[in-house]
N, C-alpha and C positions, 0 to 999 in steps of 0.2 A: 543473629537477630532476624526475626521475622519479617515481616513489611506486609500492611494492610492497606488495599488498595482503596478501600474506604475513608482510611485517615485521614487522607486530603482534602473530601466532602466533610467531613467532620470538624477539620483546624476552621476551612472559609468559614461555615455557618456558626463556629463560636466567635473569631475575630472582626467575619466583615458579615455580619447577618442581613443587612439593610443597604449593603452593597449590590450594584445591578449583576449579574451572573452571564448572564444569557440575552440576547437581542435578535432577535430576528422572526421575518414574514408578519410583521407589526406588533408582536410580542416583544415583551421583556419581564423578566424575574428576579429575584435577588439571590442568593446564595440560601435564607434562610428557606425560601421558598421553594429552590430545585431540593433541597435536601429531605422538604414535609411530601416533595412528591415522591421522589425516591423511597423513602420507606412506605408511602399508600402505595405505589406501584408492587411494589416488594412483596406487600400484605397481598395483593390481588394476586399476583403469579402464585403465592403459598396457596391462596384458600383455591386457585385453579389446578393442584395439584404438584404444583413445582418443587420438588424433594432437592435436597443438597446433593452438590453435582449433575444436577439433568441439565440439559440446552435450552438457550434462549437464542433464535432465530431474531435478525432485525434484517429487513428488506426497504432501504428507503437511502435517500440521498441524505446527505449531513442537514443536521436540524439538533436544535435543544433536546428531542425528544430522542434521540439517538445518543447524545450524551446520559439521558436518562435511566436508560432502557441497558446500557452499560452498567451504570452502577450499582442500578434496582435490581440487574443479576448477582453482582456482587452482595448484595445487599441481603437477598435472601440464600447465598448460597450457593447462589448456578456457576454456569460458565456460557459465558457468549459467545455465541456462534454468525458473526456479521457477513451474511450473503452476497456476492457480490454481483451490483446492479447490471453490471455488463455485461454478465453471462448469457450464454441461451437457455431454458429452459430443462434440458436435460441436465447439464452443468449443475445448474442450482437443485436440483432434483437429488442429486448424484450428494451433492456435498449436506443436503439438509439429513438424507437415513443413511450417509457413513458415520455421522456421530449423532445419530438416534435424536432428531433434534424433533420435538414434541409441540413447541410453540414458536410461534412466527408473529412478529409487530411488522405490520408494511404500513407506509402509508398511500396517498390516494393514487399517486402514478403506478403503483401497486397492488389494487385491491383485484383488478379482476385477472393477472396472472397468478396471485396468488390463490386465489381459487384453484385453478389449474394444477399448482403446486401440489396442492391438498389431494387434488385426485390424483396424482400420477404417485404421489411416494407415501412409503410405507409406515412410513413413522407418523409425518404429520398431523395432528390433531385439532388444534385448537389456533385461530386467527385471529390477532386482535389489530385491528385500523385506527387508524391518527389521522386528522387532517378534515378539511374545510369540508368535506363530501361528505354523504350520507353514510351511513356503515351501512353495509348489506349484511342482511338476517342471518346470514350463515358466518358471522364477525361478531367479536365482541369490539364494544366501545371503549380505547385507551380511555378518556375520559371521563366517561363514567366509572371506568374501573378506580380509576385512582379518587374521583369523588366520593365514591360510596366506599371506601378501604377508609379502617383505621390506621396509621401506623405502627409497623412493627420494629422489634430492635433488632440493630444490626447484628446479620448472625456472625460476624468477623471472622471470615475466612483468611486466610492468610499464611505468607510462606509459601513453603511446598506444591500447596494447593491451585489445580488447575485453574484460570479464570477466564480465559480464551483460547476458542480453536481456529486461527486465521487460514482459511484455505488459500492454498498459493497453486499456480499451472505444475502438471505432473508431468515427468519424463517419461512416463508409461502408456500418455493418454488420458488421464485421470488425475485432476485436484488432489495436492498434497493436504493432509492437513495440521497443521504448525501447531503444535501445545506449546504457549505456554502460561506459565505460574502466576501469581500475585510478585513473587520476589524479581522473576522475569520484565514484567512490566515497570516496576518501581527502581529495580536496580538500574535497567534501561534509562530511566525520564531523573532519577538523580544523577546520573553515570554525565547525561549532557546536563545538569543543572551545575556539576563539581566540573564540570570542563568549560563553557563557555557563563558561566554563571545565570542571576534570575536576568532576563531579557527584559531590557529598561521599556517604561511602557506601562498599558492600563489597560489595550485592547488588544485582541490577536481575531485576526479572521480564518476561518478555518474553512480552508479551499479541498485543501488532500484529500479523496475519499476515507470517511472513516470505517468503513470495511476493510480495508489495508490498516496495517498494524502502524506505517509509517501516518494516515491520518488520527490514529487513537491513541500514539504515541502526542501529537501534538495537542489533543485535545488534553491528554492529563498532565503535559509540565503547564497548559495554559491556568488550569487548577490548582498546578503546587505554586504558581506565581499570584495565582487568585487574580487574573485578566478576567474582562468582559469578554467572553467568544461571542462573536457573528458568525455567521452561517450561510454561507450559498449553497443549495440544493444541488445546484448540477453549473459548470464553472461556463463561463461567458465573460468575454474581455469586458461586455457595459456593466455588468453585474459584479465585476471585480470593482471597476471602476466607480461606482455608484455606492460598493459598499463602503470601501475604504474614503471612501469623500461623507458618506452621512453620517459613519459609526466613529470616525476619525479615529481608523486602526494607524495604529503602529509597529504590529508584527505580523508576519505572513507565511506561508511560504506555497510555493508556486514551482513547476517541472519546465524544464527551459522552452519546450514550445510554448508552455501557457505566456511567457512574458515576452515569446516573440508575438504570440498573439497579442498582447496587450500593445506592444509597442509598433504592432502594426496597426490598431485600431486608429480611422478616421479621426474620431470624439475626441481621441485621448487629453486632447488639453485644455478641453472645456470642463473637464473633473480636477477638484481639490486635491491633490492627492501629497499636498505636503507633510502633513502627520506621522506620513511610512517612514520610522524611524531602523526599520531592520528587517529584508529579507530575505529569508533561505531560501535555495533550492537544490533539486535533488534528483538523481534520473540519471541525469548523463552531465559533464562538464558543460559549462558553456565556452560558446565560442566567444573570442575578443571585440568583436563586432559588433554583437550581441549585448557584450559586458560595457562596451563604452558606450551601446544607444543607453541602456539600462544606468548607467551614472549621472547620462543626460536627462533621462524623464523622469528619476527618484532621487533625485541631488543631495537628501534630506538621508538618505535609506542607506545602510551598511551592507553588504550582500556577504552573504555565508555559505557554503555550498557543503550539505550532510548525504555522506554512501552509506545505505543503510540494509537491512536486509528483511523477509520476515521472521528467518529466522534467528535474531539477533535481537527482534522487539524492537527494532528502532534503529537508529545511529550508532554509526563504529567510527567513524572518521568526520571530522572536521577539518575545515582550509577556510581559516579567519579571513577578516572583514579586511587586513592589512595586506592580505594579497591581490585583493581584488580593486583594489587602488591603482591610479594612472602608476604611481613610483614604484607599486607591487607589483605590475606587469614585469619589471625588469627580474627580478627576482628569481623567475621560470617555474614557479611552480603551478599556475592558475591551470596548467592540465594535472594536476595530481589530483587525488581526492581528500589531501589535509593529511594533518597528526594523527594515532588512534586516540581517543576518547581517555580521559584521565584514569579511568578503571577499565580497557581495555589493552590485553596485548594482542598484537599483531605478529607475526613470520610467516616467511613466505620461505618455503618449503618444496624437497624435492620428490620424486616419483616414491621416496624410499620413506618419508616425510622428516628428511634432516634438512634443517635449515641451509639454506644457502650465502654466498656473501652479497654486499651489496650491489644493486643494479643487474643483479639476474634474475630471470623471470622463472618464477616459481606459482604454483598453488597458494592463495591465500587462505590462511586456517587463523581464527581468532577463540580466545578465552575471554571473558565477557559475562557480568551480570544478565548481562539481556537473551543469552543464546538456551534457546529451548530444550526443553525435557526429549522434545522428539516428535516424529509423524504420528499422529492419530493413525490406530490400527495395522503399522507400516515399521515392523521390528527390523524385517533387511535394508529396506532404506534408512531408518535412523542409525543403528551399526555402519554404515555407510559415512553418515554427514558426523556422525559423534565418536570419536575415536582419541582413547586419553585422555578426556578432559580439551578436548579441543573441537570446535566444530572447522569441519573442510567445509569452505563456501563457491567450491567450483569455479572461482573467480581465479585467471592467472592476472598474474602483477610482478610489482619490483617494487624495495623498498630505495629508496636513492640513501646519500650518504648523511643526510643531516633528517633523514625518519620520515618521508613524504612517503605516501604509499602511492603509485602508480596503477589504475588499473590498466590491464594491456590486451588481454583476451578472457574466453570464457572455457573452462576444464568443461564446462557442461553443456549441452547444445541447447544455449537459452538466445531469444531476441529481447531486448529491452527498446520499445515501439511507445513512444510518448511518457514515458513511464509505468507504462504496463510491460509485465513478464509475457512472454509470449515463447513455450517449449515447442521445439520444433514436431517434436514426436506427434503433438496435439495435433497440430496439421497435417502432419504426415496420415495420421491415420482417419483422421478426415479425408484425405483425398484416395487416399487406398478406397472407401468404399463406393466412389466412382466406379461406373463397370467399365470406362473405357482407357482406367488411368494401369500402366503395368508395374510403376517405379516413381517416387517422385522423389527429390531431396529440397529441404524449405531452409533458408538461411535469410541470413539478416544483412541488407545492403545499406550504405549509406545513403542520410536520407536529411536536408537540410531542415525541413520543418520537426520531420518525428526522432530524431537523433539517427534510430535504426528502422527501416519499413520491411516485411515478411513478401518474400523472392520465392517461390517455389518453380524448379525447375523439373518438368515431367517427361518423362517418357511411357506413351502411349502402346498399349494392345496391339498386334500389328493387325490393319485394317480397321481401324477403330480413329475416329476422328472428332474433338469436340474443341470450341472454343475456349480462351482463356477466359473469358465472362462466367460462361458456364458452369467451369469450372470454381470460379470464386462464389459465386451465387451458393453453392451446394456445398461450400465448406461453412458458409453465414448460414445455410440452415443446422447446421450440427454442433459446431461449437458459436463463440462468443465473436460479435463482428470484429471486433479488434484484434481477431488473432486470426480472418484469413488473409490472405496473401492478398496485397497491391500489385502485384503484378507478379507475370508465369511467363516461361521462355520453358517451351520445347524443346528437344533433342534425340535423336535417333537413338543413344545410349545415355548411359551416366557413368563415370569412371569408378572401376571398383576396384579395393585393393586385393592383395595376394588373398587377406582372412576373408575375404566375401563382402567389405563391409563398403559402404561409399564414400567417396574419400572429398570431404566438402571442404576440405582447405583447399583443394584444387580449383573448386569452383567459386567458392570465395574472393580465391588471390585476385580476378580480374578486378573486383570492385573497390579491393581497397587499397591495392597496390601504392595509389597516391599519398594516400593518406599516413599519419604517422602513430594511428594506432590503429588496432582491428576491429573493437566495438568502440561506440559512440556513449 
């Protein structure tokens, strides 16, 4: 069987037509209403030349229109291509003409780097702007567009067929980019509807970036449950807090700094926030600390904690609400990452890829409706991640004896830094085109607020001298801030092994020594 990603736009607007849909920046809509936008939008990208299969570019923080601009791809046929905000310039350059991406929606925190966009890459064509600000002449107007559009019918793509390209950090230095399918996305968001069921409830605030697969993952089970979504642009502990107290959400979900954040905020208990009847999070475990302030400020609220990937479309692993309980501490699981997913299997696997027995630390590789066709343009890296019918997720783990999966380290040289990916290479080769850097290696240290913060340790030119300021400064102009390095330690050498290579479990072992796992 098929699966149309449209269906679910289709079930709302026949069942709950006159239903609110969407809330938010003092807007709201109903379901029948996003769906007559959805196909005007649809009709404008067509008559703007948008063929079945070409790109749809969105550049903006989560908003209704973002939910829009997803399905209105679908709608006529495209595949979306969700830019991510936090890139540098190049980055986003890079990833809009690897998959030939033609049109771009940003909105106003957007409109005058999007320009820039425009000239610098080869593809670019056509800009269309959303939001309170004037369009600039060289823009077409969301709004008007979908004003002046009739509706068109859905082209009902579906199955097999591409419907996003999520770019994720590359090993190489260069943005992966993640295909996947209509069947990808919906096997994904039923896969956690048949495991944890419909999430009790009316409202869901949608915090996650929806440029990551794991926020447009949450936007469409909020669809197949037919929730109100709310929307924060860009996340803030008062703006969490303010949403969930006016919109009276009751589902969320949040990356363990966001809810230290939250539970550090001053205000916090001048906001309503009884209603939060269920929230996930996702990123890295939480600490117990953490989980007992978090029982204390949401008393109301059941905590769920989903490991997900981009290339998996979403959640692999769930660790229920019943662990995360004062009597579910006893248990020992709250550092696992949960069960796999009712239609996922999981094994963890050796260098040879045969399974191992329990509690030994192998390679995690999963089978899974949600796990991708493969990298955009990148046939030896997807040969790589896809093998048998199984994708390798670079993640080492253990499964224990009654099915919890542990993660325990990484196969692959990745930092996970607030919930962002962060490939060490990307750094690395950022700081190589320093003239006064000879060698650097970048790892990922423990780090209370951010789970994991970006270490890069250098070895300098001989007679060549720069600061470690300097040095971080000059990686924020190249790649995205959040992936230079928080701090740099010097070294007359770096330890190499016999094959020439540098050997960063050496350098590692000081920082986590105490600790009782390796990544956070």
């Amino acid at each position: 069987m098929a699966f149309f990603l449209t269906h679910f736009l289709h079930r709302q607007r026949r069942l709950n037509p006159d239903v609110v849909a969407t809330v938010g920046m003092g807007t709201q809509q109903t379901w029948a209403q996003m769906s007559d936008r959805v196909a005007r939008l649809a009709s404008a990208l067509q008559h703007l030349g948008v063929k079945t299969g070409d790109r749809i570019g969105i550049l903006s923080g989560n908003s209704a229109q973002f939910a829009e601009v997803f399905f209105a791809s679908w709608w006529v046929g495209a595949v979306v291509n969700p830019v991510n905000l936090r890139w540098s310039t190049p980055e986003m350059v890079y990833s809009l003409d690897d998959c030939q991406t033609e049109v771009l929606i940003v909105n106003d925190r957007f409109k005058a780097q999007a320009l820039e966009l425009q000239a610098r890459s080869k593809s670019l064509r056509t800009i269309i702007h959303f939001g309170d600000g004037q369009t600039d002449p060289a823009m077409l107007s969301y709004e008007s567009l979908i004003s002046d559009a009739a509706p068109i019918p859905d082209a009902d793509r579906n199955g097999t067929d591409l419907a996003a390209i999520f770019y994720t950090g590359g090993t190489t230095g260069f943005p992966k980019g993640v295909m996947v399918t209509h069947d990808n996305l919906c096997g994904s968001a039923l896969n956690s509807r048949a495991t944890v069921g419909m999430t009790p409830g009316t409202s869901a605030l949608l915090i996650a970036p929806m440029f990551h697969v794991g926020g447009a993952a949450q936007m469409l089970t909020s669809i197949i449950d037919g929730k109100k979504m709310a929307f924060i642009p860009a996340f803030t502990p008062s703006d969490f807090l303010q949403a969930i107290q006016t919109h009276q959400i009751d589902y969320t979900f949040l990356v363990p700094t966001m809810i230290q954040m939250v539970l550090d905020h001053p205000a916090r208990n001048e906001y309503d926030t009884r209603s939060l009847k269920t929230l996930s999070y996702g990123g890295s475990p939480i600490s117990e600390g953490v989980l007992r302030r978090t029982r204390q400020a949401f008393p109301n609220a059941a905590l769920r904690q989903n490991y997900g990937m981009t290339e998996f479309a979403g959640t692999i692993t769930v660790l229920g609400p019943q662990f995360h309980t004062e009597q579910g501490e006893s248990l020992g699981k709250l550092k696992s990452a949960g069960h796999p997913m009712l239609m996922s299997r999981i094994e963890i696997v050796d260098a040879n890829g045969k399974e191992v027995p329990a509690n030994t630390v192998g390679e995690i590789r999963v089978r899974s409706p949600g796990v991708m066709v493969g990298y955009w343009n990148k046939p030896e890296l997807t040969a790589a991640a896809l093998r048998d019918g199984w994708l390798y997720t670079g993640d080492a783990g253990r499964m224990d004896e009654d099915g919890f999966l542990f993660i325990v380290d990484r196969v692959k040289d990745m930092i996970v830094t607030g919930g962002e990916n962060v490939y060490s290479a990307e750094v690395e080769q950022a700081l190589a085109q320093h003239p006064s850097v000879a060698m650097s290696a970048v790892i990922g240290i423990p780090d209370d607020k951010w789970g994991e913060a970006v270490h890069a340790i250098v070895q300098l030119k001989n007679g060549h001298n720069v600061s470690a300021e300097a040095l971080i400064e000059h990686v924020r102009e190249l790649i995205a801030n959040y992936k230079a390095p928080r701090s740099v330690e010097f070294r007359d050498a770096l330890p190499i092994s016999g094959a020439g290579k540098i050997q960063k479990g050496d350098l590692r072992k000081p920082f986590w020594d105490s600790r009782d796992r390796q990544i956070s």
